[in-house]
C-alpha positions in Angstrom: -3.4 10.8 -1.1 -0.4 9.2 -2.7 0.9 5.7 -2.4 4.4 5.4 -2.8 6.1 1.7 -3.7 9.9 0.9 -3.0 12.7 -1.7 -4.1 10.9 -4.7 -5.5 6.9 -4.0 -4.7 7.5 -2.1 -8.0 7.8 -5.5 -10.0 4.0 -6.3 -9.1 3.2 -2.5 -10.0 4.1 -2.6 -13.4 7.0 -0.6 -12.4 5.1 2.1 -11.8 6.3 4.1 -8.1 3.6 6.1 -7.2 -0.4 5.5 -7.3 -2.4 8.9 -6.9 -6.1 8.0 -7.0 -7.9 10.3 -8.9 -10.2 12.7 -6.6 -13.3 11.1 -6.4 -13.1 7.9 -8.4 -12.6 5.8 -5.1 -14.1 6.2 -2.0 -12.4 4.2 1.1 -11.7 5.2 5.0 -9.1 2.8 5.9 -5.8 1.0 4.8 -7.9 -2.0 4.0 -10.0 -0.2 1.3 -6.7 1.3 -0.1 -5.4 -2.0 -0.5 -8.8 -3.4 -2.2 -8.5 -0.5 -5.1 -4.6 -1.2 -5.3 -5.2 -5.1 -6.0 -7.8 -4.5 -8.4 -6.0 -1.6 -9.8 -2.9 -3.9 -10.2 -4.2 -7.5 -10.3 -3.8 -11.0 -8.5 0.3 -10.5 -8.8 0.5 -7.8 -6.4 -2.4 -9.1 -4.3 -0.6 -12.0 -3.8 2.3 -10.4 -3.1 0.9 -8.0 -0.5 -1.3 -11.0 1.1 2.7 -12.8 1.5 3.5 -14.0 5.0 5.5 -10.6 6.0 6.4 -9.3 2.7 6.2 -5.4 3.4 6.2 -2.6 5.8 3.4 0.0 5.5 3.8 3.3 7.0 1.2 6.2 7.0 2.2 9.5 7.4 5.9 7.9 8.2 4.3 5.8 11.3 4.5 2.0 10.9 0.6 0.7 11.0 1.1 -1.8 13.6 -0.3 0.3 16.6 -2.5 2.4 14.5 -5.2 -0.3 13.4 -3.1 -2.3 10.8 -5.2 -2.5 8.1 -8.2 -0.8 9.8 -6.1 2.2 10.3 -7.6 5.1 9.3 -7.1 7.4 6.1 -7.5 10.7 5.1 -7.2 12.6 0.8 -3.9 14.2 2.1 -2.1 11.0 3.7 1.0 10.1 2.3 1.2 5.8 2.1 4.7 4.2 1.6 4.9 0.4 0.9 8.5 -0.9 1.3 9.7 -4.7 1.3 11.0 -6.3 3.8 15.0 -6.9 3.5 16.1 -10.4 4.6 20.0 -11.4 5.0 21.1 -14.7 5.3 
């Protein structure tokens, strides 16, 4: 599995752009236990961050997780996870 982070989710990542759990070291089924590993992995800035009103948009595989079980949606070791921000325009 790899998690990819875009445009500014990157300043709560340490500026890191990818997270590649390492085989093994975390076991989780669905979107939700990603996201546990990632705030711990990254700490309360990015939790807080991803927790935000409507902050980012999550695809899986390059589907948007809103009909696929939002944060229970399911995961698998070869899914590809890509957490963009949302753009507002005033």
């Amino acid at each position: 599995m790899t998690v990819t982070f875009y445009g500014r989710v990157t300043e709560y990542t340490n500026g890191e752009k990818s997270f590649t759990p390492a085989p093994g070291s975390c076991s989780f089924a669905t979107l939700r236990g990603l996201f546990d590993v990632l705030c711990s992995h990254y700490g309360e800035g990015f939790e807080s961050f991803i927790n935000g009103s409507e902050t980012c948009l999550i695809l899986i595989n390059g589907s948007g997780t809103a009909y696929s079980g939002g944060m229970d949606s399911p995961l698998g070791s070869g899914d590809k996870v890509e957490i963009l921000p949302f753009v507002d325009a005033g």
